[in-house]
C-alpha positions in Angstrom: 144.4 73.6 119.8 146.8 74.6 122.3 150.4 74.0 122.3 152.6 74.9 125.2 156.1 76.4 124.4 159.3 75.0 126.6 160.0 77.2 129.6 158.2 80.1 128.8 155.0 81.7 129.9 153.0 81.7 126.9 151.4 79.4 124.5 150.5 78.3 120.6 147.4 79.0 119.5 146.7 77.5 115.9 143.5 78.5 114.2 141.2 75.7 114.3 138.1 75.7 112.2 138.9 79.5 112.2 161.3 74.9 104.7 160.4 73.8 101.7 163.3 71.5 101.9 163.9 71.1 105.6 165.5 68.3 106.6 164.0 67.8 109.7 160.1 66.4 110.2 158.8 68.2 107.2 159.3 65.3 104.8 155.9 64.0 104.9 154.1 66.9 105.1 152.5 68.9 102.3 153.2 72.2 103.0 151.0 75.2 102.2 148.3 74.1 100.5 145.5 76.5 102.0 141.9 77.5 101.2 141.8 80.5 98.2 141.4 83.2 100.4 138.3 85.9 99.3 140.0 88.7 96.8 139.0 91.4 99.3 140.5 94.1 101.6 142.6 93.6 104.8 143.9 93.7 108.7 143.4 97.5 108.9 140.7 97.4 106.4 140.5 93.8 106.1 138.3 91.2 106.4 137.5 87.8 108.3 139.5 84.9 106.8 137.2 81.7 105.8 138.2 78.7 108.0 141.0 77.1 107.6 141.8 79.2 104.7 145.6 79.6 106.7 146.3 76.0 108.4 149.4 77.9 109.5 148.7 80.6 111.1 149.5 80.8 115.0 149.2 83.0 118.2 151.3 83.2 120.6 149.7 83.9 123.9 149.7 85.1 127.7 147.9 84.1 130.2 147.6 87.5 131.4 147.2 89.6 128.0 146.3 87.0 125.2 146.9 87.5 122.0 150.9 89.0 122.2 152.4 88.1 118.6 151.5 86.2 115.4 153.8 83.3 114.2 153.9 80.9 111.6 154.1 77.2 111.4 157.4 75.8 109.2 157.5 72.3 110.3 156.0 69.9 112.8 157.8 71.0 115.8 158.9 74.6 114.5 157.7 78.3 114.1 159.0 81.1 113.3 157.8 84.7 114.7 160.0 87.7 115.3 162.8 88.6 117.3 161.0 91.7 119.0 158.0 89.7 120.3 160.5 88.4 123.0 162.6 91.4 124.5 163.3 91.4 127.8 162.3 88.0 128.5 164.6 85.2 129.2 163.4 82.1 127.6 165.4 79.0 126.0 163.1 77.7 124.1 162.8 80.5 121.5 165.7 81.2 119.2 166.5 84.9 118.4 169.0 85.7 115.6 172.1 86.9 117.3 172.4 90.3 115.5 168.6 91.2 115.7 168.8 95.1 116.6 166.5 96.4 118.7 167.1 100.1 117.7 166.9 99.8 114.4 164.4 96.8 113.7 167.0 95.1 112.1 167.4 90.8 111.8 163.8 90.6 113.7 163.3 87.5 113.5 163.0 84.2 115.8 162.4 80.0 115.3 160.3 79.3 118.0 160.5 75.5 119.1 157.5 73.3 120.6 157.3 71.3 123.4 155.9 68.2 121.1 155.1 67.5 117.2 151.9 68.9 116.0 149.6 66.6 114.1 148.1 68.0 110.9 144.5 68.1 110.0 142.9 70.5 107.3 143.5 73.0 109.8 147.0 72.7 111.0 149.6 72.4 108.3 152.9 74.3 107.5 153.5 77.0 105.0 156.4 76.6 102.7 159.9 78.5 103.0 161.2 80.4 99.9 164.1 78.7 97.4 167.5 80.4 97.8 167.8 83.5 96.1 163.7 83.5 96.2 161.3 87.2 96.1 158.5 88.1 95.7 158.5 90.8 92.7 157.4 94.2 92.9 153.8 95.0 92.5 152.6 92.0 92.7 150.1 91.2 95.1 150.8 88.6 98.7 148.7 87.9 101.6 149.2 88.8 105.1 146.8 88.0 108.4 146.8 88.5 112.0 145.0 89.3 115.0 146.3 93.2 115.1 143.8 96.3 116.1 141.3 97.4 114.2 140.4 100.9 114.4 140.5 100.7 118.8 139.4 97.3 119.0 141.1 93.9 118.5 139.5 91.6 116.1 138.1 88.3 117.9 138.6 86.6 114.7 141.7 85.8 112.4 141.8 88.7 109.8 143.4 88.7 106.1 144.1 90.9 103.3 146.0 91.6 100.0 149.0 93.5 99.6 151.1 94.9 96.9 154.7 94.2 97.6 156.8 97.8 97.3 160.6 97.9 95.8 163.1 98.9 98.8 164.0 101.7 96.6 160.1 103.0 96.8 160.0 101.8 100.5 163.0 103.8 102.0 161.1 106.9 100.5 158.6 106.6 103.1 161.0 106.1 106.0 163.8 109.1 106.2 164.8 108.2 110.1 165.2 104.7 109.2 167.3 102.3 107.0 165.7 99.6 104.8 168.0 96.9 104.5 168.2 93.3 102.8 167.0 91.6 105.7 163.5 93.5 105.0 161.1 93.0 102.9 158.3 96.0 102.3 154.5 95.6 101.2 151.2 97.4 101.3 149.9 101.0 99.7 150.9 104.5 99.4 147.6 105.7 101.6 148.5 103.0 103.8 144.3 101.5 103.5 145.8 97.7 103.9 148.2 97.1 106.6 149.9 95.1 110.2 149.1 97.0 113.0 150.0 96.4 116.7 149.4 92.6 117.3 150.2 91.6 113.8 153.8 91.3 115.0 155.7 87.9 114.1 152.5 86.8 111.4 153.3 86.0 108.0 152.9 87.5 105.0 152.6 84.6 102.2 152.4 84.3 98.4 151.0 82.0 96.3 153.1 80.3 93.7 151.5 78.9 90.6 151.5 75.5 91.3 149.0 76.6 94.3 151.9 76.2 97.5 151.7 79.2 99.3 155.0 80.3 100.5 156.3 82.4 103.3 158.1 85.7 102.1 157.7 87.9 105.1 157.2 88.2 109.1 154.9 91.3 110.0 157.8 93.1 111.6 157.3 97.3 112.2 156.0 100.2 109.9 153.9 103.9 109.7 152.3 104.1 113.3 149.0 102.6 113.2 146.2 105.7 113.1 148.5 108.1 112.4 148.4 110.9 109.6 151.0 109.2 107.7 151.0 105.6 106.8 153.1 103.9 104.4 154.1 100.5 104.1 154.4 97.9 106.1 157.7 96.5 106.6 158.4 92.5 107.3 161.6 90.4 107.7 162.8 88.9 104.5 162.6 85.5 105.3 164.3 84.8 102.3 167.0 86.1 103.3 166.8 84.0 106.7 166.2 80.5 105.1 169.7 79.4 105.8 169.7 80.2 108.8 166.7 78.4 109.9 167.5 75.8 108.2 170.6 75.5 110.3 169.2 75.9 113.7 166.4 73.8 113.4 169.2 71.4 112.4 171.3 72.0 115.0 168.4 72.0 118.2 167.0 68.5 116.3 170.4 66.5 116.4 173.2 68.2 118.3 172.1 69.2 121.4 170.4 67.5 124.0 
């Protein structure tokens, strides 16, 4: 299924046989109610998800390039990926925080709107967004999934795997020329075996609550180099922390503009 985004050269891609709360178009959904995803290794170390085991899971696109970030379904007409997935490109149809900073990584994060509705099936449906005040706790154990490199090959097929989600305390250790701040949210392992790599960027890394919703906690935003020596964490936008502002554009862009 291919959905075109306003204005701008790229497109949705949603895996096809491959806020909690919002007030806008979300009301008769039921989000986040995937397949239980195999108990198994990762991205970078992962393994292929089962289909439709991640209704909302999407890619966004080139023409040229293909596959150029993740991003995640939230309602019928709204995604959200992150801010960095769209530097340098001047678009109108994609909504980047207005503090996201580039040098430091910081507020990376973007509500991407479609050009029409989405119609769910078992394969298209949107992931929940996290209650106020909502985290994950450390050490337990989330999901994330993406299209992102392989060893020195891209994957033709969506890839998942389990993390464990680090303290920020525990994370900063890994990251002395870099601040961690509230508007991140840090997951993985110390030997860095299950991680995003490059092409992951803007895909989500989800939870699942006991009452079987998944819910979004985190965008795949930067981390250790991919390959390198030293790998760490991963390091994704708190989208808990974002919520309310989501909630507000979406709000906004649906009833008081044009």
């Amino acid at each position: 299924m291919w959905v075109t985004v306003s204005r701008f050269p790229l497109v949705l891609v949603f895996t096809l046989r491959s806020v909690s709360q919002l007030a806008v178009s979300q009301s008769a959904w039921s989000c986040a109610v995937g397949l239980h995803p195999h108990r198994k290794k990762r991205i970078l170390g992962g393994r292929v998800s089962r289909r439709g085991a991640w209704p909302w899971q999407c890619s966004l696109q080139s023409g040229q390039s293909g596959h150029v970030c993740g991003c995640v379904l939230i309602a019928r007409k709204w995604a959200l990926t992150v801010a960095h997935c769209f530097e340098g490109r001047g678009v109108r149809s994609i909504i980047v925080h207005p503090r996201y900073n580039r040098a430091v990584v910081d507020y990376d994060i973007s509500i991407v709107e479609l050009d029409s509705e989405v119609r769910e099936t078992t394969f298209v449906r949107p992931v929940c967004l996290p209650q106020p005040g909502q985290l994950p706790l450390p050490d337990s154990y989330c999901y994330i999934t993406g299209w992102g490199h392989m060893g020195n090959r891209m994957p033709f097929k969506l890839q998942e795997g389990e993390v464990r989600i680090i303290s920020l305390s525990q994370c900063q250790s890994y990251f002395d020329m870099k601040t961690i701040t509230p508007r991140m949210l840090c997951a993985g392992y110390e030997a860095g075996t299950v991680d995003s790599c490059m092409g992951d960027s803007g895909g989500p890394l989800v939870c699942e609550e006991s009452s079987g919703r998944w819910t979004l906690f985190g965008l795949t935003s930067w981390g250790s180099v991919c390959f390198s020596k030293v790998l760490g964490p991963g390091v994704y936008s708190n989208v808990t922390h974002f919520t309310p502002w989501i909630q507000q554009q979406i709000y906004i862009h649906t009833y008081l503009t044009d």
